[in-house]
C-alpha positions as CSV (number, residue, x, y, z in Angstrom):
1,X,19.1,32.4,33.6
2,X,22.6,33.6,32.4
3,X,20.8,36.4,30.3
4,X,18.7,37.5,33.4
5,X,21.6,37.7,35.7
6,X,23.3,40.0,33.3
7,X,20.1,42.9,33.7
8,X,19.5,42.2,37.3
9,X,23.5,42.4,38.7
10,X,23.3,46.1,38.2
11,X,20.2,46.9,39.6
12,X,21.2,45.8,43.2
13,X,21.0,41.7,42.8
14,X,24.7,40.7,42.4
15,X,24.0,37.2,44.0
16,X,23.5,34.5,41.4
17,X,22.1,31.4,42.8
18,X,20.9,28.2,41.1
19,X,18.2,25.2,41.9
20,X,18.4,22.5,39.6
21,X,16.2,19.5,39.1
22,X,16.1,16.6,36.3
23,X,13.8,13.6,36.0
24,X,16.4,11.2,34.5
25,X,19.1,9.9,35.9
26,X,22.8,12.0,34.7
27,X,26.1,12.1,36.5
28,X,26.1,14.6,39.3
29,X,29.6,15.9,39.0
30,X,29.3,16.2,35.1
31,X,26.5,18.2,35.0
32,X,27.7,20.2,38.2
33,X,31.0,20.9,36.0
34,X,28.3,22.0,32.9
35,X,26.6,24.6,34.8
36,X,29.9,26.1,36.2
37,X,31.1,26.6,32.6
38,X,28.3,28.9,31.9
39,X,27.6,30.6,35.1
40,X,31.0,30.5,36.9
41,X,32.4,28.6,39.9
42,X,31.1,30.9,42.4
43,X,27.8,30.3,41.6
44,X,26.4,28.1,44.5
45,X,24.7,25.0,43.1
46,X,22.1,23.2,44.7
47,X,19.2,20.5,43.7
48,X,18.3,17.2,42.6
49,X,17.8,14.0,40.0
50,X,14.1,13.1,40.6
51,X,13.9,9.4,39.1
52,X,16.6,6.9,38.3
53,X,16.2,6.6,34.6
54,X,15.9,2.8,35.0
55,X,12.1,3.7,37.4
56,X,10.7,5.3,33.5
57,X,8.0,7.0,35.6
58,X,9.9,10.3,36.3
59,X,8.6,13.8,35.2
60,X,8.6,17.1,35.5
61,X,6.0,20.0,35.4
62,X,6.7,23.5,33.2
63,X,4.0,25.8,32.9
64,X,1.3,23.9,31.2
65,X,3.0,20.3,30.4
66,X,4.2,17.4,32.3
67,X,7.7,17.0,30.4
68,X,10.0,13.9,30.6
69,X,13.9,13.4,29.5
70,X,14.4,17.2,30.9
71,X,16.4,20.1,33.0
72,X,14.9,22.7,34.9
73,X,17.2,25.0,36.4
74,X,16.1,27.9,38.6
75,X,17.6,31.6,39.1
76,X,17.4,32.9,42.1
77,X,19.4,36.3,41.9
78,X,19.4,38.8,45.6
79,X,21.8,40.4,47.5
80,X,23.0,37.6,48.9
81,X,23.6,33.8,48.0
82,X,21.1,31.3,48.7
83,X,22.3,28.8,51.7
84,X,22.9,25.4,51.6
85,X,22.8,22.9,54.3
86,X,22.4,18.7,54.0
87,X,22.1,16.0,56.5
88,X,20.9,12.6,56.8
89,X,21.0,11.2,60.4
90,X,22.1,7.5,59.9
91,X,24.8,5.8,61.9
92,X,27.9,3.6,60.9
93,X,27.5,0.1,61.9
94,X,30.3,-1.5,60.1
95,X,32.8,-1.2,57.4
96,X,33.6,-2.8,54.2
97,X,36.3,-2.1,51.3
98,X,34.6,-2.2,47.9
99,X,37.3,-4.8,46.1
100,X,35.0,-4.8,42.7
101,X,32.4,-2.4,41.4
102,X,31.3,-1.2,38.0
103,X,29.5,2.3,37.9
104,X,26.3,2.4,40.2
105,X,27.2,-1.8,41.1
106,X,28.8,-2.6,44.2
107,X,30.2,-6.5,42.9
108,X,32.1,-7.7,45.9
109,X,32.5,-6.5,49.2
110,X,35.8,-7.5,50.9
111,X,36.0,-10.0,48.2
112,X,32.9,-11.4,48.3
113,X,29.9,-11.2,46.5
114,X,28.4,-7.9,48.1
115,X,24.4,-9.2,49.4
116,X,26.5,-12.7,50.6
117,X,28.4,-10.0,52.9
118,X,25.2,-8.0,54.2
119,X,23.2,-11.2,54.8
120,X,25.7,-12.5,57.0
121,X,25.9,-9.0,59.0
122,X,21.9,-9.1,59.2
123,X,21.9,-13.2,60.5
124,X,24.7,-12.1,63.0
125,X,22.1,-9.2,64.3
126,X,18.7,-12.1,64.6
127,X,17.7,-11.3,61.7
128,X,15.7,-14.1,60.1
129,X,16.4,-15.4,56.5
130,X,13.1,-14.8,55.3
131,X,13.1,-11.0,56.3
132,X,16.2,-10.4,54.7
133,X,15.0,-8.9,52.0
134,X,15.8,-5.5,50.3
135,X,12.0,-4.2,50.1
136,X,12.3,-4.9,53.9
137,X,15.7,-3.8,55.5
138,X,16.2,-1.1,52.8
139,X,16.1,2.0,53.3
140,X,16.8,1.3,57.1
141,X,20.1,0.2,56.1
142,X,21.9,2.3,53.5
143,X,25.7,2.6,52.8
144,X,27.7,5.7,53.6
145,X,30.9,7.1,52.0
146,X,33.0,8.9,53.7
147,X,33.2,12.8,53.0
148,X,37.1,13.6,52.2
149,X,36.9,17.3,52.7
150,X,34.8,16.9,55.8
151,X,35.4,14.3,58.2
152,X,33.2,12.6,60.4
153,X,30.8,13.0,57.6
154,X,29.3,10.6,55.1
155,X,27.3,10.9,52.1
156,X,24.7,8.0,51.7
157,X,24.0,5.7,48.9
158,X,20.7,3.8,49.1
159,X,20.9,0.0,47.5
160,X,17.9,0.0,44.9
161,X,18.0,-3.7,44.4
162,X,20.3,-7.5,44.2
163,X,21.1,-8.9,41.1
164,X,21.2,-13.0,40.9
165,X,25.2,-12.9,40.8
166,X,24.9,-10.9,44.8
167,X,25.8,-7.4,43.3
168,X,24.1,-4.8,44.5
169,X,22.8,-1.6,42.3
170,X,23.0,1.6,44.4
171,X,22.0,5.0,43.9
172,X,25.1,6.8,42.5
173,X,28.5,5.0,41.7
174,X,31.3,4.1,44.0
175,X,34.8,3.3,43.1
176,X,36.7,0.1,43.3
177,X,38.9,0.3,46.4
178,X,36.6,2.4,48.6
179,X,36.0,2.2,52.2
180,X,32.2,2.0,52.6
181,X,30.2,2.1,55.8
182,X,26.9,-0.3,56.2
183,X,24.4,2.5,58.0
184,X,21.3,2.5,60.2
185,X,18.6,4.8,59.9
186,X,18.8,6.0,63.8
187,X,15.2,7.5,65.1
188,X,16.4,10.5,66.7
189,X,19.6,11.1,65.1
190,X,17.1,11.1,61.7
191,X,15.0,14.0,63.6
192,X,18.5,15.8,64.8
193,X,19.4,16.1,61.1
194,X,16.8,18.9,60.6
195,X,18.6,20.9,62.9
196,X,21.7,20.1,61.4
197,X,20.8,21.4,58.0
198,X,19.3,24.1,59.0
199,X,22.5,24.9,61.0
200,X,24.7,24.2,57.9
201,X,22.4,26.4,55.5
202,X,22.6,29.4,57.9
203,X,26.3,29.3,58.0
204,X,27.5,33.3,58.5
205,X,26.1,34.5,55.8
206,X,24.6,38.6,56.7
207,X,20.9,37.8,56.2
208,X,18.3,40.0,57.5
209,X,15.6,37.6,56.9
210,X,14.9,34.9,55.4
211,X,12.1,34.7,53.1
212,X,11.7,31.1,52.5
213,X,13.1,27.5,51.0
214,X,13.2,24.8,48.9
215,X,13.4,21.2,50.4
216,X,14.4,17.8,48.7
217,X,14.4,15.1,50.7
218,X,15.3,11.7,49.8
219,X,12.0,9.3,48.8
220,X,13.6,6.6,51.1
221,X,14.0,8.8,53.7
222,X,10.2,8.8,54.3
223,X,10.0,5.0,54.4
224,X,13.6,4.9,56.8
225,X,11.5,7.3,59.2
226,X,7.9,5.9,59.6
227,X,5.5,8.4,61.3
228,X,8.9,10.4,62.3
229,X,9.1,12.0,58.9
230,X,6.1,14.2,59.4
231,X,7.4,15.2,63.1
232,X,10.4,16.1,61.1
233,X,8.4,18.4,58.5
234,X,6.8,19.9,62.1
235,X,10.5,20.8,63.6
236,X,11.4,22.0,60.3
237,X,8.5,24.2,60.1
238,X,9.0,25.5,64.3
239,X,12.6,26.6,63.6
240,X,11.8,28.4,60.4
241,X,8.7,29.9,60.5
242,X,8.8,30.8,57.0
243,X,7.3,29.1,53.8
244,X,9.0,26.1,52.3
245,X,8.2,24.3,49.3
246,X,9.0,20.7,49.0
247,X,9.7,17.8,46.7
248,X,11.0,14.3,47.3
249,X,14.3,13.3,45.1
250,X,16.2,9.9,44.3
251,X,19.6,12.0,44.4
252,X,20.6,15.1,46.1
253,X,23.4,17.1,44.7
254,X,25.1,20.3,46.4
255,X,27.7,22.7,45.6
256,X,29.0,25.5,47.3
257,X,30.5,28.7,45.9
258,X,33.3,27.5,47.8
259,X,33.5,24.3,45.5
260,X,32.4,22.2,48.1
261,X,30.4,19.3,46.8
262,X,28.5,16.1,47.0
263,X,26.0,13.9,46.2
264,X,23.6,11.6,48.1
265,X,20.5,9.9,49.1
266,X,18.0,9.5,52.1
267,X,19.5,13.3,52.7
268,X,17.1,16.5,54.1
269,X,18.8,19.2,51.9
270,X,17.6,22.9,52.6
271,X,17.8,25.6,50.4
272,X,17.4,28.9,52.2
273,X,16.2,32.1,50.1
274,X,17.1,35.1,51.3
């Protein structure tokens, strides 16, 4: 990609913009901070982890082969960068502070083992003992970290499952002494986050056109939506008009040529080509 760039900056393509996708589960930040050594901090960074490594039935396509254990990063080189907009469309409910965690486990919530917590919130709200279950209230209920650079905002981390002790594994980590936010899957807020993307990846930039898009879209984000996930893929489609193409992702990772960046689940992240 680096090589290709060089050739192509000189014949009217000065934008370098990357897509990036792995099957296996790596930290977002450290492989963010990789690319930038190579490519610059500039270079707008957008993609996605496909499988957490822990699921072992992640893979990738290349040419003729269905590959495992690898990256895949696109170039997309124009005139202009490539524009990035992410949105998720669940609502805070309640908040916790995180008072023990150890990389992608949430321990204790407000000093407490963290499922003892939820299942007190979800009896509180009728919810029977037997339904609470993570297969069943997961991904309608997911836990959001607040963004620091933009408020108002939160990032989502999706539980993946409860260990004996009550911790809880989540997608991504979150540190010790963090201020965490149980969220709901909201029906029309979900469908509202389309827009909001879309709004996000336009941004300012000077585009003529645009000549199409890459999706990801969080796997529990289907399951959070019901039947509502395919009249998002329809709104999507009326407010584009263009071609997309479209994947489903365990984590969703952005980064700005600003240095804005983040990572999270159960998010509709657009890509917009130029």
């Amino acid at each position: 990609v680096v090589t290709k760039h060089e050739n192509l900056k000189n014949r009217g393509f000065p934008r370098l913009s990357i897509f990036v996708i792995t099957d296996t589960y790596v930290d977002p930040d450290s492989l963010l901070d990789e690319i930038h050594m190579r490519v610059g901090s500039d270079v707008s960074i957008s993609g996605g982890i496909m499988s957490d490594a822990g699921f072992e039935r992640g893979s990738l396509f290349w040419r003729r082969e269905v590959l495992k254990n690898v990256l895949i990063i696109l170039g997309i080189h124009g005139k202009h960068a490539t524009g990035i907009g992410v949105a998720h469309g669940f609502h805070p409910v309640i908040p916790f502070r995180v008072t023990k965690s150890k990389d992608s486990l949430i321990k204790e919530l407000d000093d407490r083992p963290a499922f003892d917590v939820l299942r007190d919130v979800f009896t509180k709200r009728g919810i029977g003992e037997k339904e609470i279950e993570l297969e069943n209230l997961f991904p309608r209920f997911q836990f959001g970290i607040p963004d620091p650079i933009r408020p108002g905002n939160s990032w989502i981390r999706m539980p993946v499952f409860a260990l004996p002790d009550g911790s809880l594994k989540i997608a991504g980590t979150i540190e010790e002494g963090t201020t965490v936010w149980l969220m709901e899957a909201r029906g029309e807020q979900m469908r509202q986050a389309v827009r909001k993307a879309l709004d996000l990846a336009m941004g300012n930039e000077p585009w003529e056109k645009i000549t199409g898009g890459i999706i990801l879209s969080g796997f529990s984000r289907s399951l959070a939506m019901g039947e509502n996930y395919f009249k998002e893929v329809e709104a999507l489609r009326k407010r584009t008009g263009v071609p997309f193409v479209a994947a489903n992702s365990y984590i969703e990772i952005i980064c700005s040529r600003e240095g804005y960046r983040g990572t999270g689940t159960s998010s509709i992240m657009l890509t917009l080509i130029p």
